[in-house]
C-alpha positions as CSV (number, residue, x, y, z in Angstrom):
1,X,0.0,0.0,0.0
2,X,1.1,3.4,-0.9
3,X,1.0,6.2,1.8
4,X,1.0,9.5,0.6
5,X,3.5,10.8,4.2
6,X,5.5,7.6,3.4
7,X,9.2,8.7,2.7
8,X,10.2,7.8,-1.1
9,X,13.2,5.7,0.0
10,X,11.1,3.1,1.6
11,X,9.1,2.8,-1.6
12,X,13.1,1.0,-2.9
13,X,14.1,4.7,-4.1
14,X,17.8,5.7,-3.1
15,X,19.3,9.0,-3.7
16,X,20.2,8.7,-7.4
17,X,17.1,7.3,-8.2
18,X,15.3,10.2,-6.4
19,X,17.1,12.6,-8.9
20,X,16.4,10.4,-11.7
21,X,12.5,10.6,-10.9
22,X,12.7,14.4,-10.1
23,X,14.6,15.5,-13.6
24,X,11.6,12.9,-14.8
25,X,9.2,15.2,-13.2
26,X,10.7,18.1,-14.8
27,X,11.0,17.0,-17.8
28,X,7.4,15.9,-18.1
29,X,6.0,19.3,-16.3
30,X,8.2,21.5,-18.4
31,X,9.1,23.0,-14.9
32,X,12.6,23.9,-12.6
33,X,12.4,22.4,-9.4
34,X,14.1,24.0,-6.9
35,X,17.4,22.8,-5.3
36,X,17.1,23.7,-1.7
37,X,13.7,22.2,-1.2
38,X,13.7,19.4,2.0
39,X,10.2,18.4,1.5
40,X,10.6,16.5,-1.3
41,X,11.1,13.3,0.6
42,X,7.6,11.9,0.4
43,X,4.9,11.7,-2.1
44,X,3.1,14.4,-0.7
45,X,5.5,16.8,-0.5
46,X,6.7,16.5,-4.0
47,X,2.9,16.7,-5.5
48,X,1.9,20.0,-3.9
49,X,5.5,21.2,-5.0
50,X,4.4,20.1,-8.2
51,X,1.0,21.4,-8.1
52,X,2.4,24.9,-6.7
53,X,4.8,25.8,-9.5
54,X,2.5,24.8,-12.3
55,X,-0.6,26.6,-11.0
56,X,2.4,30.0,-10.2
57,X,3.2,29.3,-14.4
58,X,-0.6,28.9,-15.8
59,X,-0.9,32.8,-13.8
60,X,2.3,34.3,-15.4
């Protein structure tokens, strides 16, 4: 089962594969995450990251 609060490295991610899947996200999003973020650990952190910078880009 999938929690949303569960941390990605007990879902079998490990660091590099953690970038791998953000530069995913970016790439399929057409966004920039941002570098300093720490709450991109868990699933829910990284959607309403997500969510955030493409609803900041549909108002530009």
């Amino acid at each position: 089962m999938l929690l949303d609060d569960q941390p990605v490295a007990e879902f079998g991610l490990d660091s590099l594969s953690l970038v791998e899947l953000l530069f995913s996200i970016e790439e399929h999003f057409k966004i920039d995450l941002p570098d300093n973020r720490t709450d991109l650990n868990t699933l829910t952190g990284l959607a309403g990251l997500v969510d955030d910078i493409l609803a900041e880009t549909a108002a530009q």
